[in-house]
C-alpha positions as a LaTeX table, in Angstrom:
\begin{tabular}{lrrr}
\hline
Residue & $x$ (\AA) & $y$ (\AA) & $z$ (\AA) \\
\hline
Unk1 & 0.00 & 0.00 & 0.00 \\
Unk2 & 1.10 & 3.55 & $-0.67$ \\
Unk3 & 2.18 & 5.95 & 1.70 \\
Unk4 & 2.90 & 9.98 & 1.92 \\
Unk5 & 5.27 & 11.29 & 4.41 \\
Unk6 & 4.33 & 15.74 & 4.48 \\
Unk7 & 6.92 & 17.81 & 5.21 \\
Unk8 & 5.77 & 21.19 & 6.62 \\
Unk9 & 8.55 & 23.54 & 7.36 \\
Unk10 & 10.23 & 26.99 & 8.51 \\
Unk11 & 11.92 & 29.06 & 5.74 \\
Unk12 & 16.12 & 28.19 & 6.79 \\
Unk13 & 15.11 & 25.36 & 8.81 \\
Unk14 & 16.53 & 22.82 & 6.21 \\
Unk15 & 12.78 & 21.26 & 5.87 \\
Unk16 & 13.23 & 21.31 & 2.16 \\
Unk17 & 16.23 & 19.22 & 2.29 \\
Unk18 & 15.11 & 16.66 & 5.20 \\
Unk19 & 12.59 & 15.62 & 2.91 \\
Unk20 & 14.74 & 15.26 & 0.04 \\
Unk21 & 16.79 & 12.67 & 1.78 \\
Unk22 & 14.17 & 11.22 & 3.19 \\
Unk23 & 13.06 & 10.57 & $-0.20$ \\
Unk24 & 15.90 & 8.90 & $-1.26$ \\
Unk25 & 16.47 & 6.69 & 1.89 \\
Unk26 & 12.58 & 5.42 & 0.96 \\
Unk27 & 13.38 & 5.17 & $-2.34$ \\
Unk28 & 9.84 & 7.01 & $-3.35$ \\
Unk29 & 9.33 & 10.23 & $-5.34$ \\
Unk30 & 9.63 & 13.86 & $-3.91$ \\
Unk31 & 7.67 & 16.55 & $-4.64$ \\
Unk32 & 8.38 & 20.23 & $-4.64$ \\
Unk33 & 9.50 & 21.84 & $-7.70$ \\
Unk34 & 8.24 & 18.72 & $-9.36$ \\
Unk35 & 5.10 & 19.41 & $-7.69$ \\
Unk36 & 5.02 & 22.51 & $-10.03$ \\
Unk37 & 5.53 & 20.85 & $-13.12$ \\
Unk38 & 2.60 & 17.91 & $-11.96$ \\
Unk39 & 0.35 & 20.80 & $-11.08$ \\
Unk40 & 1.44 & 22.88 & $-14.46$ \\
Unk41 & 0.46 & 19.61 & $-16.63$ \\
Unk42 & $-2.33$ & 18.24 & $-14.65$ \\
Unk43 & $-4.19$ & 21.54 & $-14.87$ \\
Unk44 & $-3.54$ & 22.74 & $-18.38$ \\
Unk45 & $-0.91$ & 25.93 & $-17.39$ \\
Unk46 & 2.07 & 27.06 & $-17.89$ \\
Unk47 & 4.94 & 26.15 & $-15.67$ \\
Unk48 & 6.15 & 29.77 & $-15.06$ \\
Unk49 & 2.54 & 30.84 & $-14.24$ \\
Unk50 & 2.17 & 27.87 & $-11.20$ \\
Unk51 & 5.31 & 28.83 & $-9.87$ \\
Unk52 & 4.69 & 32.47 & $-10.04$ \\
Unk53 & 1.37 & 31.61 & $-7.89$ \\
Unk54 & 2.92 & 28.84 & $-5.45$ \\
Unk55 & 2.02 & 29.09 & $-1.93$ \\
Unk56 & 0.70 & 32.48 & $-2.26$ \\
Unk57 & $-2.65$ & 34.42 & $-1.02$ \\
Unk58 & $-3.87$ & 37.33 & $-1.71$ \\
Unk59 & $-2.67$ & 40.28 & 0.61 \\
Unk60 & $-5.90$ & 42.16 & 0.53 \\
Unk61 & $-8.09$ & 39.04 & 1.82 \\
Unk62 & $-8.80$ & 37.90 & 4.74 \\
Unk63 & $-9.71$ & 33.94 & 4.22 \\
Unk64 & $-13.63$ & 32.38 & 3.71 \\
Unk65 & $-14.86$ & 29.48 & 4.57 \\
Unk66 & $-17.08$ & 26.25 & 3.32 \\
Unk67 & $-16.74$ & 23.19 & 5.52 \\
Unk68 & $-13.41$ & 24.58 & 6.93 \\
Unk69 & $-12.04$ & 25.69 & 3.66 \\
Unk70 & $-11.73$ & 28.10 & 0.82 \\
Unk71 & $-15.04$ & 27.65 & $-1.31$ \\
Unk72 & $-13.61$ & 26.31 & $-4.43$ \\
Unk73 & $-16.71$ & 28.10 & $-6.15$ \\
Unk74 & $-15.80$ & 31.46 & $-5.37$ \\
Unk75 & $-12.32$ & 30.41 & $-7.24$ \\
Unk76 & $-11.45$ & 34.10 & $-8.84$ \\
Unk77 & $-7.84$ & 34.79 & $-8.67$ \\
Unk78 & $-4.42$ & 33.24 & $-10.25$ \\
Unk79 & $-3.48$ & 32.38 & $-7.01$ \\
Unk80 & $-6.58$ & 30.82 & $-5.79$ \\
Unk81 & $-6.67$ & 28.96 & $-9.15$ \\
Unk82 & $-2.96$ & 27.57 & $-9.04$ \\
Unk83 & $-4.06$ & 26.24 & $-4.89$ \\
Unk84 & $-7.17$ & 24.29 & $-5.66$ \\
Unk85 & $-4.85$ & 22.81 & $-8.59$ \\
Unk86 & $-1.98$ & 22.09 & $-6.20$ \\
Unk87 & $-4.86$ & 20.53 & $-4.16$ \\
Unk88 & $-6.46$ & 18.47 & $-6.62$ \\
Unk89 & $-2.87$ & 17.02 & $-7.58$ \\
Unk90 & $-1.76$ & 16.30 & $-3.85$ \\
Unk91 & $-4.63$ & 14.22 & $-3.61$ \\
Unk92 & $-4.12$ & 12.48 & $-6.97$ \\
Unk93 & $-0.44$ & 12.11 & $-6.22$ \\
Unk94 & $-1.79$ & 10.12 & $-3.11$ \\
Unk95 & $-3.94$ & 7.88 & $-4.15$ \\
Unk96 & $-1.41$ & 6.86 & $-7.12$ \\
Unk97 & 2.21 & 6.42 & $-5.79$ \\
Unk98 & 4.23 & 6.55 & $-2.24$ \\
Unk99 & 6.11 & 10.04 & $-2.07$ \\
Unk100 & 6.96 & 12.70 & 0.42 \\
Unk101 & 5.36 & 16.01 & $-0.43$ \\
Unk102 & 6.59 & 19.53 & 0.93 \\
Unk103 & 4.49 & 22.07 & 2.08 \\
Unk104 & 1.38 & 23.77 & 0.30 \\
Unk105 & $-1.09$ & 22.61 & 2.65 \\
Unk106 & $-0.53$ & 19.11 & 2.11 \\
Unk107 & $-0.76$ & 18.03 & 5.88 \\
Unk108 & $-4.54$ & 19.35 & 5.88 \\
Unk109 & $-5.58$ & 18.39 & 2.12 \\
Unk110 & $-4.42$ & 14.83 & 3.09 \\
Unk111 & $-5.24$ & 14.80 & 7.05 \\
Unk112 & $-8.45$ & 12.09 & 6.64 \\
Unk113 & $-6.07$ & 10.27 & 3.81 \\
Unk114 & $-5.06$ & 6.93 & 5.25 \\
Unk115 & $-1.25$ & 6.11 & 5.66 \\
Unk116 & 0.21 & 9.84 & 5.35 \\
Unk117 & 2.19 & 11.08 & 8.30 \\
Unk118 & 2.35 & 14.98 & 8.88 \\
Unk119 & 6.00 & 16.52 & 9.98 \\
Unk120 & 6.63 & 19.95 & 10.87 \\
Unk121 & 10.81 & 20.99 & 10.59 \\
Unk122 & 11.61 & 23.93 & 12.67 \\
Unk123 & 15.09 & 25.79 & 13.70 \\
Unk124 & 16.69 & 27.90 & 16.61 \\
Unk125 & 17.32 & 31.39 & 14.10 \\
Unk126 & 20.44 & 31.29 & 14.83 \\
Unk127 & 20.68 & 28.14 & 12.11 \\
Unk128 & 17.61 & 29.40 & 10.10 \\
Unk129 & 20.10 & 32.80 & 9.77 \\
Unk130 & 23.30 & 30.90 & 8.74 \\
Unk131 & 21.25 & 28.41 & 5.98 \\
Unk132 & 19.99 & 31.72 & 4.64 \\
Unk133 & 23.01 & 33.12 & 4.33 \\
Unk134 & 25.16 & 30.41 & 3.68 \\
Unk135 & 22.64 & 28.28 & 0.97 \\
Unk136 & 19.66 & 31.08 & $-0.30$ \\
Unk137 & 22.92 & 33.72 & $-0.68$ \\
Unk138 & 20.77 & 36.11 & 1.51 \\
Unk139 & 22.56 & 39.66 & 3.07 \\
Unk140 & 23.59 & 38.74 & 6.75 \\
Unk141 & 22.30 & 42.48 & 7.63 \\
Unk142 & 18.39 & 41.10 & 6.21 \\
Unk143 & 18.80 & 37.39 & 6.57 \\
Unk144 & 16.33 & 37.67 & 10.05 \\
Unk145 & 14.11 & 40.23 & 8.33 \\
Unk146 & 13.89 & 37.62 & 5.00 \\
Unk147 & 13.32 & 34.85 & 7.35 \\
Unk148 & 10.62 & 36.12 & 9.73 \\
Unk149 & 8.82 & 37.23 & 6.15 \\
Unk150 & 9.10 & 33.96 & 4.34 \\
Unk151 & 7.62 & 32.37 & 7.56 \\
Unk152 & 4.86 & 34.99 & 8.21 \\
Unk153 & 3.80 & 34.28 & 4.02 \\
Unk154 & 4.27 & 30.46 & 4.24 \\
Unk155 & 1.56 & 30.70 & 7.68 \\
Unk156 & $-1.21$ & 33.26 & 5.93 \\
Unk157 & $-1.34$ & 30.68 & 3.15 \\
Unk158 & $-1.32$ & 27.45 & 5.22 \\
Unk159 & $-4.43$ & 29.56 & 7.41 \\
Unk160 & $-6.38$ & 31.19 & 4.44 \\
Unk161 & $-6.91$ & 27.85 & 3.07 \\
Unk162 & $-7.29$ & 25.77 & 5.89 \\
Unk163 & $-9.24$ & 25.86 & 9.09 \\
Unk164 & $-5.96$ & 25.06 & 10.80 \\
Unk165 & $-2.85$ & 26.91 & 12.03 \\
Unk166 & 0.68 & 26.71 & 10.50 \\
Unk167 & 2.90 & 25.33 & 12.79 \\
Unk168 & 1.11 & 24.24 & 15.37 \\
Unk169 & 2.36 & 21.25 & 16.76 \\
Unk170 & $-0.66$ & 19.55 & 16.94 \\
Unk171 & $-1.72$ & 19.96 & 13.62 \\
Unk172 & 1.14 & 17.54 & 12.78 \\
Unk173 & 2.03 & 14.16 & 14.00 \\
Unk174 & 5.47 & 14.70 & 14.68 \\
Unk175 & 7.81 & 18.24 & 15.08 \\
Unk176 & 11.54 & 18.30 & 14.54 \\
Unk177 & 13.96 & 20.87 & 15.14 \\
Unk178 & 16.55 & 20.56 & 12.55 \\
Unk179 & 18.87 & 21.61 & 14.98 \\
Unk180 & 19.23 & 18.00 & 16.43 \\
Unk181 & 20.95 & 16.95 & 12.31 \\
Unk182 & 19.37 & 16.39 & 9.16 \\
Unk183 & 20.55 & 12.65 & 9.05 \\
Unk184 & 19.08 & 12.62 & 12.48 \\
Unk185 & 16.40 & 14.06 & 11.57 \\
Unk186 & 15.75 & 11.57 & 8.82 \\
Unk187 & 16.23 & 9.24 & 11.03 \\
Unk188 & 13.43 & 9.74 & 13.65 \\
Unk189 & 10.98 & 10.18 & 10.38 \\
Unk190 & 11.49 & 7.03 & 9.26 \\
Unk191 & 11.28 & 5.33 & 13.03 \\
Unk192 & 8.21 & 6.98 & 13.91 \\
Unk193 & 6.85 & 6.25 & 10.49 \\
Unk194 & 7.30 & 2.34 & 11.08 \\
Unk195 & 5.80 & 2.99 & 14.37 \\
Unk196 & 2.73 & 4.18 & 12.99 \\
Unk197 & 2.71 & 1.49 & 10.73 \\
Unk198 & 2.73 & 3.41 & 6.99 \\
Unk199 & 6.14 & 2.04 & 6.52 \\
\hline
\end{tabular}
């Protein structure tokens, strides 16, 4: 039976990365810029216009609700129209194959989705500061500025179109701090996924 591993994760925190390897130590597919391309040929658009619209809301709303989500039917906006596509092909993506999928609201699109376990990465900002720097080539002066911004986007979008909060560590069945190694990090995945039984 297939399985999805979610990685949900703070911008610096190396999130992006833990769920690479975790990927490969699986052997299963991983999803993040790839996502873009699924989403791009699943729905019919161009590849530069999903990215351009990835994990982004629209600054001058607010959030509404049907059954503790955005009402698909009041879809209006590039951005809205590039999520419920992202949404369409997480759920596609986990009915079809095993594969770890990073961020876009995949813990909640998947949460009543049988054998998917929900992680959450976080950092101390000391490390979140020196993986900016050091890997995203951002200004030492700004990295903390950049950081707290990236986060503050990546939570409007996870709580416009959800009923849930970004996070939160109960949203999620397990949260890591990066701080402890990505290997390591990897590592206590993968045990607690074979303790809940999707591995």
């Amino acid at each position: 039976m297939s399985f999805v591993i979610t990685i949900g994760r703070e911008y610096g925190s190396g999130g992006r990365y833990i769920a690479q390897e975790l990927a490969k130590k699986l052997k299963i597919k991983f999803y993040d810029e790839e996502l873009i391309k699924k989403v791009a040929n699943e729905a019919g658009y161009a590849a530069d216009f999903v990215k351009e619209n990835d994990e982004k809301k629209e600054p001058f709303w607010n959030g509404f609700f049907s059954n503790g989500m955005v009402d698909p039917i009041n879809i209006n906006t590039p951005t809205q129209s590039v999520a419920f596509a992202t949404f369409d092909t997480i759920k596609k993506l986990a009915d079809e194959e095993s594969c770890v999928i990073v961020g876009r609201c995949s813990s909640f699109i998947l949460k009543d989705h049988a054998n998917v376990l929900n992680v959450f990465i976080t950092a101390p900002m000391q490390d979140k500061v020196f993986r900016a720097i050091t890997y995203y080539g951002i200004d030492a002066a700004s990295a903390e500025a950049t950081i707290n911004k990236k986060n503050k986007e990546r939570a409007k979008y996870f709580n416009f179109y959800t009923d849930d909060e970004w996070g939160k560590a109960s949203s999620y069945d397990l949260s890591l701090s990066s701080s402890i190694g990505i290997d390591e990090c990897v590592d206590v995945i993968v045990d607690y996924a074979k303790k809940k039984k999707i591995l």
